[in-house]
C-alpha positions as CSV (number, residue, x, y, z in Angstrom):
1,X,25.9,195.3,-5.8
2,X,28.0,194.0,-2.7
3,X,25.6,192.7,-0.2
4,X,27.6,193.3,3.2
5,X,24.7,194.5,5.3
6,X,22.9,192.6,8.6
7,X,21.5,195.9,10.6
8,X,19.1,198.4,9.7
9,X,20.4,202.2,9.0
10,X,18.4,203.8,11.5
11,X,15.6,205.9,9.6
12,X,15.2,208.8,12.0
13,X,18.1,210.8,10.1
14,X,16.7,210.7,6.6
15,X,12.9,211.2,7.0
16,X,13.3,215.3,6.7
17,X,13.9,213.8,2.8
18,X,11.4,211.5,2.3
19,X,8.0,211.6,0.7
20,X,6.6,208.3,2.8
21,X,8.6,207.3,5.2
22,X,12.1,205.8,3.9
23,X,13.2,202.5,5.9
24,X,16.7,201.6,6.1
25,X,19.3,201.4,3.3
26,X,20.5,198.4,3.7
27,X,21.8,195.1,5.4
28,X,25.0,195.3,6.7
29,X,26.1,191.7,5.3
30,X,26.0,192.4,1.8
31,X,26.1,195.8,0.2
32,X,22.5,196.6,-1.1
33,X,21.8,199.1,-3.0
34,X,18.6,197.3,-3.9
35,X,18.1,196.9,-7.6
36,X,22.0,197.4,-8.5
37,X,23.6,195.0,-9.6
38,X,26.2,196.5,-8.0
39,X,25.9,193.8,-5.8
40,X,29.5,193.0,-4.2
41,X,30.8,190.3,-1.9
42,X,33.6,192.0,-0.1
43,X,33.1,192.6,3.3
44,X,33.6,196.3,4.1
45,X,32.9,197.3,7.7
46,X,30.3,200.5,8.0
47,X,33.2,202.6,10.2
48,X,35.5,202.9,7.0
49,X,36.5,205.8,5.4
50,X,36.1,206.8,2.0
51,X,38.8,205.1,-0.6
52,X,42.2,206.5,-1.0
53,X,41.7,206.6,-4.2
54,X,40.2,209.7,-4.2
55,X,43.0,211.6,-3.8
56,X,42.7,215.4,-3.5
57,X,43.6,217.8,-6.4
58,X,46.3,220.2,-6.4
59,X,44.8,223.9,-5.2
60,X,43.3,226.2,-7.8
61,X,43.0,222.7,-10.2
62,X,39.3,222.1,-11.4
63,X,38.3,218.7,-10.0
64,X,34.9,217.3,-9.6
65,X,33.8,214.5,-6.5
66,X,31.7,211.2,-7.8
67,X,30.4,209.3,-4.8
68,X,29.6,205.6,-5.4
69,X,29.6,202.8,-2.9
70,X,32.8,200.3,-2.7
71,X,33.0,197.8,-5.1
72,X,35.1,197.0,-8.3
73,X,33.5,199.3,-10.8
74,X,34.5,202.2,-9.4
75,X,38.0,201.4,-9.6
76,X,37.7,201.3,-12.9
77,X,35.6,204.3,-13.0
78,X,38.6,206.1,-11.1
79,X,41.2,204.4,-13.9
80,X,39.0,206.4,-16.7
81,X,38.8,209.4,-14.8
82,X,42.5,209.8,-14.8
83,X,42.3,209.2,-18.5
84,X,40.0,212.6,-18.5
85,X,42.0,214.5,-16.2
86,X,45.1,213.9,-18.7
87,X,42.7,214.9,-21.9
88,X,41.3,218.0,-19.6
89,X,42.9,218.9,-16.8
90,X,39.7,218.0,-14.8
91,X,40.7,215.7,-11.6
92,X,38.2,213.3,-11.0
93,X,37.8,212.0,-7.5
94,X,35.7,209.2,-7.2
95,X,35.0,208.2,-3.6
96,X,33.7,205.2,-2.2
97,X,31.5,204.8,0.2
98,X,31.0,201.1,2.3
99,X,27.6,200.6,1.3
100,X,26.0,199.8,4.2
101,X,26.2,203.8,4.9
102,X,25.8,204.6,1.4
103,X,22.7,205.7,1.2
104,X,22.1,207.5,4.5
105,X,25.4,209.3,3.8
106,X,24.4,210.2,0.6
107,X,20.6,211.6,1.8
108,X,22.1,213.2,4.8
109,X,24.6,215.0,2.2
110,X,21.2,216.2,0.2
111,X,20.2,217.5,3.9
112,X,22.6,220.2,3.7
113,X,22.6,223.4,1.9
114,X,25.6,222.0,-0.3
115,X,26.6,218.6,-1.0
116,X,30.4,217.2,-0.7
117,X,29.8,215.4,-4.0
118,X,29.4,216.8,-7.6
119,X,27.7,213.7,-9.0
120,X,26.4,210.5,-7.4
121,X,26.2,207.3,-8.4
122,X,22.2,206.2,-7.4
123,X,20.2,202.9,-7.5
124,X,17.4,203.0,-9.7
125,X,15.1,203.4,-6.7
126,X,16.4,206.8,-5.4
127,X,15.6,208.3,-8.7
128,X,12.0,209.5,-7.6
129,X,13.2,210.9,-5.1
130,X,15.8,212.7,-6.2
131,X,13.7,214.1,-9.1
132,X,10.6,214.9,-7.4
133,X,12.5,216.6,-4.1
134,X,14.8,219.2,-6.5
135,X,18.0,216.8,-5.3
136,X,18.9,215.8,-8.6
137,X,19.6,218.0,-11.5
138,X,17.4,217.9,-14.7
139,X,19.2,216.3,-17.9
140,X,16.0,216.3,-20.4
141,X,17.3,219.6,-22.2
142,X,21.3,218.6,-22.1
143,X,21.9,214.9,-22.4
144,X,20.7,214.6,-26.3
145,X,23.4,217.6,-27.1
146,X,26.4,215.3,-25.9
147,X,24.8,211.5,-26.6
148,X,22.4,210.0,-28.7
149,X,19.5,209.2,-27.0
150,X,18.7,206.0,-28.8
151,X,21.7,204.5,-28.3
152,X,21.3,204.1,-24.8
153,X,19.4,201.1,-24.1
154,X,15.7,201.8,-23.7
155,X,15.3,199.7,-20.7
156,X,18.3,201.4,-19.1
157,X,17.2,205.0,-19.8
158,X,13.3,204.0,-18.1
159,X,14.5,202.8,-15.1
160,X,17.5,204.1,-14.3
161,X,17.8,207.6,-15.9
162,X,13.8,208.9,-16.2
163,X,11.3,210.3,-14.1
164,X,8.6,209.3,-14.1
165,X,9.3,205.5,-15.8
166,X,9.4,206.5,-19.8
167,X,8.3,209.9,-19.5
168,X,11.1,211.7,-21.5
169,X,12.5,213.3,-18.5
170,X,15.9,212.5,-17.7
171,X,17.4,213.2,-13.9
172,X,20.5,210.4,-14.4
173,X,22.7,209.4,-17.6
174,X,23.8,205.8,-17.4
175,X,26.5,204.3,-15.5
176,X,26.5,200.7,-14.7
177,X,23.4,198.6,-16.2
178,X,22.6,195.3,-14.3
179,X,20.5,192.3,-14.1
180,X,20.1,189.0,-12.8
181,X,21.3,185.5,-14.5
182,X,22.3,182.4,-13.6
183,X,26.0,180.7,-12.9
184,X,26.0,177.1,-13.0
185,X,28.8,174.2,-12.3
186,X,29.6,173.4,-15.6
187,X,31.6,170.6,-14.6
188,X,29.0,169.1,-12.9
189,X,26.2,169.3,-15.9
190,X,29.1,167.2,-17.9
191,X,30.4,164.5,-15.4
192,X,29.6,161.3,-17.0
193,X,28.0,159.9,-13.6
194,X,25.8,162.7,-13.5
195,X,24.6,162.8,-16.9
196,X,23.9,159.2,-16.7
197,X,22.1,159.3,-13.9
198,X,19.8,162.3,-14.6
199,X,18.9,160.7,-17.8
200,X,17.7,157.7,-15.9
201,X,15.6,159.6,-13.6
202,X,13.9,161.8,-15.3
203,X,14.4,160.1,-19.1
204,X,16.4,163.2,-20.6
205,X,19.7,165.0,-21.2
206,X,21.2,166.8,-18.0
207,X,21.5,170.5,-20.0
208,X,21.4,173.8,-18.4
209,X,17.7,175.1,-17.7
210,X,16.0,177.1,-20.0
211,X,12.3,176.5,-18.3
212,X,11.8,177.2,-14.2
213,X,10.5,173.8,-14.5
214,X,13.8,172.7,-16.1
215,X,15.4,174.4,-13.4
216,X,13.0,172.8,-10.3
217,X,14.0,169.5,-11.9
218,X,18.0,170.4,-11.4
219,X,17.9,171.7,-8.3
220,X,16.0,168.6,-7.1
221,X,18.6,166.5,-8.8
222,X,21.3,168.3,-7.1
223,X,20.1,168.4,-3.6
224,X,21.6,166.1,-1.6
225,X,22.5,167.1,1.7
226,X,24.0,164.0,3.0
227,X,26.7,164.5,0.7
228,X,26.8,168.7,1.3
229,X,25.8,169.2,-2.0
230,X,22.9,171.9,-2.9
231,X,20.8,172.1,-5.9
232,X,20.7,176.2,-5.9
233,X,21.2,179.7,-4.2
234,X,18.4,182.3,-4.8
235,X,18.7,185.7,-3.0
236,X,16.0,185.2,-0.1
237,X,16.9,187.4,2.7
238,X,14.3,189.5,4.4
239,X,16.1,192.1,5.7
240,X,16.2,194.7,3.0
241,X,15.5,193.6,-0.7
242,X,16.9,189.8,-1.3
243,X,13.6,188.1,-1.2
244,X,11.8,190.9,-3.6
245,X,14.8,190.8,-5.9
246,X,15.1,187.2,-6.4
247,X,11.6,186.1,-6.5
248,X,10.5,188.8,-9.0
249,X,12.2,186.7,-11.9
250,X,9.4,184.2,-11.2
251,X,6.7,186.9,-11.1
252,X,6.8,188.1,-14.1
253,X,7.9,185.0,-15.5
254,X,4.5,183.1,-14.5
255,X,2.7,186.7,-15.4
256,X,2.3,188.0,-11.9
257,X,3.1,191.6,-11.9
258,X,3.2,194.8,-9.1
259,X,1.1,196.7,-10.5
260,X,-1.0,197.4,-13.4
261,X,0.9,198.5,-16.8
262,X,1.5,202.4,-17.1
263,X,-0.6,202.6,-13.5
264,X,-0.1,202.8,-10.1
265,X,-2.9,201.3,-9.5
266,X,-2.1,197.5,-7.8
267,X,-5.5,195.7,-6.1
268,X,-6.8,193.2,-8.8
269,X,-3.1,193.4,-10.4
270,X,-1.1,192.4,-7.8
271,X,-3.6,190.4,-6.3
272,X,-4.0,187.5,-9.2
273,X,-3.5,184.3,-10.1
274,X,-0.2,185.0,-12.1
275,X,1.3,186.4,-8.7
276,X,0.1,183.5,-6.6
277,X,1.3,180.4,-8.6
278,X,4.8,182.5,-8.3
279,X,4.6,182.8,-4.5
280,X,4.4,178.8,-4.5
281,X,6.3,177.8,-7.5
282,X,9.2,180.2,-5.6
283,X,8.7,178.8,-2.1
284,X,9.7,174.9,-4.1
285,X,13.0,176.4,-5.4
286,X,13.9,178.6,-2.8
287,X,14.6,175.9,-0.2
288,X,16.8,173.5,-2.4
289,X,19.8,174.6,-0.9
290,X,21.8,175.1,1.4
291,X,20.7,174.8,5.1
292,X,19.2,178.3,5.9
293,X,18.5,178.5,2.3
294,X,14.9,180.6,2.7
295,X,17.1,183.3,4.2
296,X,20.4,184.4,1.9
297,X,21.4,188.1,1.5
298,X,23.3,188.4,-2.0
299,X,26.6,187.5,-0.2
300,X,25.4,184.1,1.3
301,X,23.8,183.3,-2.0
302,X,27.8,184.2,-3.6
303,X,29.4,182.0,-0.9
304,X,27.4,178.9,-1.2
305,X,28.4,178.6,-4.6
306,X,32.0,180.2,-4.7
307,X,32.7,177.5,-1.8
308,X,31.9,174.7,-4.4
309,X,28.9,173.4,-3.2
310,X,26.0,174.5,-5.1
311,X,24.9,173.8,-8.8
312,X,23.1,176.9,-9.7
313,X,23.0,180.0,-8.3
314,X,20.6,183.0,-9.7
315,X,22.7,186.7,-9.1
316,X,23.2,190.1,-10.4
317,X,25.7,189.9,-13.1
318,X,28.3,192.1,-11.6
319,X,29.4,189.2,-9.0
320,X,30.1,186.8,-12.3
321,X,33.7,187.9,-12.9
322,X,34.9,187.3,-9.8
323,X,32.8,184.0,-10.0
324,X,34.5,183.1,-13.1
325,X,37.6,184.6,-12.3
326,X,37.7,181.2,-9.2
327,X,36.2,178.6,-11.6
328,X,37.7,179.1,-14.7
329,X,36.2,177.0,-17.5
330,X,34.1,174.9,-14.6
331,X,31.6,177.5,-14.6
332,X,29.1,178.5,-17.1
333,X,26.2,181.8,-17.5
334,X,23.1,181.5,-18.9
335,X,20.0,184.1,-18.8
336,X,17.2,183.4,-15.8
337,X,14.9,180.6,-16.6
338,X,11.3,181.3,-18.7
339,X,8.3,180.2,-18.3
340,X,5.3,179.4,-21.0
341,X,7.4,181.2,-23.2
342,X,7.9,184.0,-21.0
343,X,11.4,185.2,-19.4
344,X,12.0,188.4,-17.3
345,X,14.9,189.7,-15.3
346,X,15.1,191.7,-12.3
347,X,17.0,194.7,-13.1
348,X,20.3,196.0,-11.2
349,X,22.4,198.9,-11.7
350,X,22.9,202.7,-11.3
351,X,23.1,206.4,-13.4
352,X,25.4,209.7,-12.8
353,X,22.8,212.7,-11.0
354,X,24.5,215.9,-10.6
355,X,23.6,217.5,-7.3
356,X,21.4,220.5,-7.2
357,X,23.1,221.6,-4.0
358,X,26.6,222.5,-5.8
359,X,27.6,225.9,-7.9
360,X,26.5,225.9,-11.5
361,X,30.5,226.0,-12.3
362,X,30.6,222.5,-10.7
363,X,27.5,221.0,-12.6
364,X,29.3,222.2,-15.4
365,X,31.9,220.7,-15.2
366,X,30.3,217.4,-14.0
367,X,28.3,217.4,-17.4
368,X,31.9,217.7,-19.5
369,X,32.9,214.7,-17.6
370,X,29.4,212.4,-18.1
371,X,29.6,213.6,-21.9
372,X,33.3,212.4,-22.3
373,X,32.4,209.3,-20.5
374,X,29.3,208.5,-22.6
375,X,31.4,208.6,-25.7
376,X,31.7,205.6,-27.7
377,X,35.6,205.3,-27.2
378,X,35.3,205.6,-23.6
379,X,32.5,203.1,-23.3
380,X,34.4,200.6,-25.5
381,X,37.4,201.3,-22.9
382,X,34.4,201.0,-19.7
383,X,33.4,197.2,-20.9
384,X,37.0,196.2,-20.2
385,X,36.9,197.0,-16.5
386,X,35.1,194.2,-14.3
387,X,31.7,194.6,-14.3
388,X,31.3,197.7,-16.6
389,X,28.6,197.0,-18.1
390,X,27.4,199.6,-20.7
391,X,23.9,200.7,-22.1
392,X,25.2,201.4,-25.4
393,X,22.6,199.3,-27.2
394,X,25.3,199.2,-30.5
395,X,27.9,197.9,-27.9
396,X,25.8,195.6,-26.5
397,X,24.6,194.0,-29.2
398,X,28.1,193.9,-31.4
399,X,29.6,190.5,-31.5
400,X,33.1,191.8,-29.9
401,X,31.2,192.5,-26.7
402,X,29.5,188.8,-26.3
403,X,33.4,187.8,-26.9
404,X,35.0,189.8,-24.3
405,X,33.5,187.2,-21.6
406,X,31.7,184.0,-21.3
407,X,29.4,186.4,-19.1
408,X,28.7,188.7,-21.6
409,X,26.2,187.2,-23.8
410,X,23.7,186.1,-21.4
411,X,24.0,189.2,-20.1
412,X,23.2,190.9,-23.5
413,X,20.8,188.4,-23.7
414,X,18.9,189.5,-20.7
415,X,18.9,193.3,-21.0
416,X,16.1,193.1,-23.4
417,X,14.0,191.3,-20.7
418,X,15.0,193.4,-17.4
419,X,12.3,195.1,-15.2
420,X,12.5,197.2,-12.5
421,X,10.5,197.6,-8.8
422,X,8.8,200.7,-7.6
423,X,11.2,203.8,-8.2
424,X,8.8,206.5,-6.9
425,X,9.7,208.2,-3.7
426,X,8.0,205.9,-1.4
427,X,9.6,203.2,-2.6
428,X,11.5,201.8,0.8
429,X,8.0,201.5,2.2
430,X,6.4,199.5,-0.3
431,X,9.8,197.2,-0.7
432,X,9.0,197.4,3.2
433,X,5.3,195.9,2.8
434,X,6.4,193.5,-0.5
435,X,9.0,191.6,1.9
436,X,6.8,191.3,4.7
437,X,3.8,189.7,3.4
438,X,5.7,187.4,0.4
439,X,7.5,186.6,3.1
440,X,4.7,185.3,5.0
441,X,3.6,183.3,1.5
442,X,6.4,182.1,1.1
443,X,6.7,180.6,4.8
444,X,3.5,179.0,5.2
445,X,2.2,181.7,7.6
446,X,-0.4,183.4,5.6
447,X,-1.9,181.0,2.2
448,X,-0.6,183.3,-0.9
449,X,-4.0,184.7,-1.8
450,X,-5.1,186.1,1.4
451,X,-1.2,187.4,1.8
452,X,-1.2,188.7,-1.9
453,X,-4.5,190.6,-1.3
454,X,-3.3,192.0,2.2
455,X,0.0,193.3,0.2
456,X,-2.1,195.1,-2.7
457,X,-3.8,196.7,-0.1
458,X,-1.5,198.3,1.6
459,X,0.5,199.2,-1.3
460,X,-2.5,201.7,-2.5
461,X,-2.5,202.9,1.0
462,X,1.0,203.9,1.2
463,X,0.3,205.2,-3.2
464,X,-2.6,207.0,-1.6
465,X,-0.5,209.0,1.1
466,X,2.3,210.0,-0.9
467,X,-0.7,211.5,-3.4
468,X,0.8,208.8,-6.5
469,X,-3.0,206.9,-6.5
């Protein structure tokens, strides 16, 4: 999702909503809707007005409102919604937000007794909130009579449509599914010169990493600053959720984890030596960049490759078209690097909730418009638009969708393997903790152990307060 943002939304007007304490949305560089992969690079300033693409309906015609932040997709989302209102005679109006409002906008809407949206279009970490504080409307009982269940991708029904993770109850139906891979210069990995001389200095082919090692080894070759020329970009930034996104594709990778499987509980879990020899396998990668490299929102990360002078980059798949859409056939995709076997990718992207705070004639309508959207037809029609990424498991695994793009595949490749951060209420104050104290590992101002074992700790105290320990 567009990374725009570079201030903090000011807390103070959402914590009559919040379970624990809810920090800001998001930086004001690079849209963030945390876990998204909604993760956009077009600047959008926080003043702006909702798209003019939601255009009102005629008087007495039924229309419902979808709210989703400003980005591609929901153009496209808008394109399929005038395909329903032809079929029905339902207006859709999707409005965009600019994202660095998004989700105080959308929390000071659930505020009120009735919300200016029918549906909205939530990250993955708002869904514990929205289930557990009546702000979302509950889908168990109604979503199997329109869809098949099991043809949504499992990992995209646990993390971005259920509450509590896999608990068979459903508060979101999916949207836009999401994860992190890699974009590389393809040119680069088959210049002559190049291939030449990495075989000489490390004695094997120059290839595209399938290992982190593979890929420390690359970005080392690459690095040359003399010549401006950077080995890789990893989303870094410390202001809202760059650092926690980017370096949880290592974690999991060298068997670190958050928290204990199916548990809350995180001292002795997060705390280990899985989690530490990814703190300082992370801090190696993350500064073979670009100057400033240890800081990038998902924007910066975008730009120093899109301005040709990167090799690799590790992203949400949602900014690859327009990546590939600049490079052409001089860029390649692959899935995030593995390690020992082992490969795991941070999870983007967002579901439909229908607000609790509208008249049941609304919600009804909102479910006829989810239902057409979920059809097969429709998402065969959704994978067209740019980054529309389904979780129609049958779609995703057919061979016509791996054709569509050169993107496609690693991203099919990679929903298999996606994982998601906290999504319980409280989750801004433990992403708060989680950047503060990697960050310190990762910087040299704490060692990783005694920061690791500080960060479990006060992750059960915050669990503890919102009564989820």
């Amino acid at each position: 999702m567009n990374k725009l943002q570079s201030t903090w939304i000011s807390t103070l007007l959402l914590t009559s909503l919040l379970s624990c304490g809810e920090k800001a949305p998001a930086p004001d560089a690079v849209g963030t809707d945390s876990k998204s992969g909604a993760k956009s690079a077009a600047k959008t300033p926080a003043s702006q007005s909702p798209s003019p693409a939601a255009v009102p309906a005629p008087a007495g015609k039924q229309s419902i409102t979808v709210w989703w932040f400003q980005w591609a997709p929901a153009d496209g989302l808008a394109e399929l919604g005038r395909e329903f209102e032809a079929e029905t005679q339902i207006a859709v109006k999707v409005e965009q937000i600019p994202l660095s409002s998004y989700q105080e906008k959308v929390f000071l809407e659930f505020g009120g007794s009735k919300t200016s949206f029918d549906v909205v279009i939530g990250d993955s970490q708002w869904i514990g909130r929205g289930a557990s504080k009546g702000l979302y409307l509950e889908l168990t009982q109604w979503l199997p009579t329109v869809v098949d269940l099991a043809s949504i991708h499992p990992r995209a029904a646990r993390y971005l449509c259920e509450y509590p993770e896999g608990s068979g109850k459903w508060f979101a139906a999916p949207c836009e599914t999401d994860a992190v891979g890699m974009a590389y210069r393809k040119d680069w990995f088959e210049d002559a010169a190049e291939k030449a001389a990495f075989q000489k200095k490390y004695g094997r082919e120059l290839r595209v990493p399938d290992t982190w090692e593979e890929f420390l080894q690359v970005a080392t070759f690459f690095q040359r600053p003399a010549d401006k020329r950077f080995g890789c970009a990893i989303p870094s930034d410390r202001a809202y959720d760059g650092l926690t996104m980017g370096f949880q594709n290592v974690l999991w990778a060298f068997g670190g984890t958050w928290h204990a499987e199916n548990s809350n509980k995180v001292v002795g879990h997060l705390d280990t030596q899985g989690t530490i020899d990814a703190v300082e396998f992370y801090r190696q990668i993350v500064n073979l960049g670009p100057r400033g490299a240890e800081r990038l929102d998902y924007g910066q990360v975008l730009e120093a490759f899109t301005n040709g002078s990167t090799a690799m980059l590790l992203n949400y798949f949602a900014f690859f078209p327009g990546i590939h859409k600049q490079f052409g056939n001089k860029v390649g995709f692959a899935v995030v690097p593995a390690h020992k076997g082992k490969r795991v990718a941070s999870l983007g992207g967002q579901g439909f909730s229908i607000s609790t705070k509208v008249p049941a004639s609304q919600q009804e309508l909102a479910k006829k418009f989810i239902a057409w959207f979920l059809q097969r037809k429709v998402q065969e029609k959704w994978i067209t638009k740019p980054a529309g990424f389904t979780a129609n498991a049958q779609i995703l695994a057919s061979p016509e969708f791996r054709a569509l793009t050169p993107y496609n595949g690693p991203f099919a490749d990679s929903i298999d393997s996606m994982r998601d951060f906290w999504n319980v209420p409280c989750f801004n104050e433990l992403l708060s903790v989680t950047q503060r104290y990697v960050g310190m590992a990762v910087d040299g101002e704490l060692p990783a152990r005694e920061a690791l074992q500080l960060l479990a700790e006060e992750k059960e105290r915050i669990l503890a307060e919102a009564g989820l320990l």
